[in-house]
N, C-alpha and C positions, 0 to 999 in steps of 0.2 A: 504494500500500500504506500503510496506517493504522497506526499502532502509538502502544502510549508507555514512555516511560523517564526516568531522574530528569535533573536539570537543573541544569545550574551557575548558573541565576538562584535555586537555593536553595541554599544553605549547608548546610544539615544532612541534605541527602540523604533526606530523605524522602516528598518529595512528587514526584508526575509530571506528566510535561504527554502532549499529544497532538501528535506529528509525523505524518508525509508521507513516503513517496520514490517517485522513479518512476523508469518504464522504457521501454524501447521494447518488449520483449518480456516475456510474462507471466514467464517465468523467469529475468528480469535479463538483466545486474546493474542493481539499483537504488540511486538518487545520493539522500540525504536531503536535503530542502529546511534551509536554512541555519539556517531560525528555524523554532519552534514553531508549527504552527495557533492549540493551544488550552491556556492555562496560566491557570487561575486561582487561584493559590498560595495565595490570603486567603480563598478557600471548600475548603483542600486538594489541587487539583490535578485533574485528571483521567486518566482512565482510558480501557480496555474500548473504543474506536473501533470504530466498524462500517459501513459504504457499504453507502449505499442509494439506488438509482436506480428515480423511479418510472414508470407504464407514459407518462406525456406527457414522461419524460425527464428532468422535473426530480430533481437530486440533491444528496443528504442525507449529513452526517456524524451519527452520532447516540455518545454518549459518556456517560460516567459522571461526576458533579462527586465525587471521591475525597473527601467531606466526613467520615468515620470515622477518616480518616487524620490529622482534629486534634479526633478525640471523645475522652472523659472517662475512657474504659475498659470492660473488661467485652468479650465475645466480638469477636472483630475490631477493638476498640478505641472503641466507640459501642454498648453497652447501659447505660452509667453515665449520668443523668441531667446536663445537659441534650442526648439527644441530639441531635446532628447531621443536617442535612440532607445526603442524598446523592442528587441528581433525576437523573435520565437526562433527558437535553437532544436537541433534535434542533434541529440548524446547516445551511442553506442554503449549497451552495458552486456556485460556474460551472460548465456544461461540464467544464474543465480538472480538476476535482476537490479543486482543492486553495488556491484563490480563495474564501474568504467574502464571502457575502453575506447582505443581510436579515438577521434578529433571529433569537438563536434561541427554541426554547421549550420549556417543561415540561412533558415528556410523563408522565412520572408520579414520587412521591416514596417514602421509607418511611414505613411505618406506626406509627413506634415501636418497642414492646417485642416487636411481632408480627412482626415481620422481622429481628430482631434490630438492627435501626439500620441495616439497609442492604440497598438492592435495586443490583443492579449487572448487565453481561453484556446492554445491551440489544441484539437484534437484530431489524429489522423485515420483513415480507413481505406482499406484497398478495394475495388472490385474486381470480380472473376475476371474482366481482361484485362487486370492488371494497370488502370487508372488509382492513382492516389489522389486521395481526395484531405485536403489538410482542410478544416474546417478553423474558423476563429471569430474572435469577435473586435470590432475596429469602434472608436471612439469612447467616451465618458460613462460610466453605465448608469449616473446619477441624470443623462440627460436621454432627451426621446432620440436621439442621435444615433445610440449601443444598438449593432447589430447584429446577426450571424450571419457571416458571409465566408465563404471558401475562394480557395485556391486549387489548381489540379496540376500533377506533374505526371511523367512515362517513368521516373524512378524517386526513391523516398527521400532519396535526397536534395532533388528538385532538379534543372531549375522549375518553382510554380508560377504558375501564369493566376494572376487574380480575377475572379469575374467580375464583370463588368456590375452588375448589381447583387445585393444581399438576398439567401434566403429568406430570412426572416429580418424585417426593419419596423420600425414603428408603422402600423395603419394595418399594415398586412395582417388578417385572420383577427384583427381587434386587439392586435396585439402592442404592446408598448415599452419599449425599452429592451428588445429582447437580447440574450445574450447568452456566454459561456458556455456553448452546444459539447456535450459528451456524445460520441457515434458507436453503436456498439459494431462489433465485426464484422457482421454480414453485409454492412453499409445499406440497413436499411430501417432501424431503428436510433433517435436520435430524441437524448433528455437537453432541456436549458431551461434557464429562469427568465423570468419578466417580471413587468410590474403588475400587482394584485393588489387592492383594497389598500393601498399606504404604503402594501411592501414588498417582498421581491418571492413567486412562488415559481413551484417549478412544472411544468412543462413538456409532455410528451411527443411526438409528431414521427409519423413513416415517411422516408423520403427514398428516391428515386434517382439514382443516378443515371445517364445518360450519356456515353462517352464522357462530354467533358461539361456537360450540364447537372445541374444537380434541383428536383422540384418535390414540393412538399403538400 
């Protein structure tokens, strides 16, 4: 299990890293590993973990570099100029899951002013002809802006080509603020949150890939 939280290798509590714990059974109890996978404090931290196992078995952490969490200001803290790089990363670990290896690499970055300084939420899934579908969410999730929107690549490591519009954005399906899409394997069931009655619930929907389209 992937998660992250703040970290006593920073002092002012505001940055996260990427932990680990495991189990013997899917419903515990789980032991956190001692130390951090992934902590890059001097680019803000990371985020948003996600496992991803592909169909030859090799497996993948893929995470967010928390880079708005030392931006200039302005929505989420990264629409003030000079913003901030925030890249979703995809990281090579062993069998074991929790062992890095090899390099990792930049699967895609924000756009600027058009994402509000920040894509984050990445989740990956492959389909049977072998389309990778990196799924994420781009802008502020405090505004009607936070999307889920995808990317597709011919290999997991990219390069991804962004599509042109979100799955899910504000107005769509009565929906508002939608975001942080988990996809499960089959690429065809997929959970995210929105906004509900004041606050933020979560969200089922079947989706449909399409060579390099993706509809819900």
């Amino acid at each position: 299990m992937y998660f992250s939280a703040t970290t006593t290798a920073d002092s002012s509590g505001n940055f996260h890293c990427v932990g680990a714990a495991t189990a013997t059974n899917v419903e515990g109890p789980y032991t956190g590993q001692a130390d951090s996978l992934i902590c890059p404090l001097s680019q803000g931290g990371a985020i948003d973990p996600s496992g991803f196992q592909d169909q030859n078995g090799d497996r993948y952490i893929t995470y967010k570099v928390d880079g708005n969490s030392i931006g200039h200001g302005g929505a989420c803290g990264n629409t003030a100029d000079p913003i901030v790089p925030t890249p979703l990363i995809l990281q090579p670990v062993e069998q074991d899951g929790i062992t890095l290896t090899g390099s990792p690499t930049t699967l895609l970055n924000n756009q600027g002013a058009s994402d509000s300084g920040i894509i984050e939420g990445p989740s990956i899934t492959r389909t049977s002809d072998g389309t990778y579908v990196l799924f994420f969410s781009s802008g502020c999730f405090t505004q009607d802006t936070y999307t889920v929107s995808y990317a597709t690549a011919s290999a997991v490591t990219g390069p991804y080509t962004r599509n042109s519009y979100p799955l899910f954005a504000t107005g769509i399906d009565g929906l508002t603020a939608p975001g942080s899409a988990s996809v499960w394997s089959d690429a065809k069931y997929m959970v995210f949150h929105a906004n509900y009655n004041g606050g933020r619930a979560m969200y089922t929907a079947q989706i449909t890939v399409n060579g390099n389209s993706v509809s819900a």
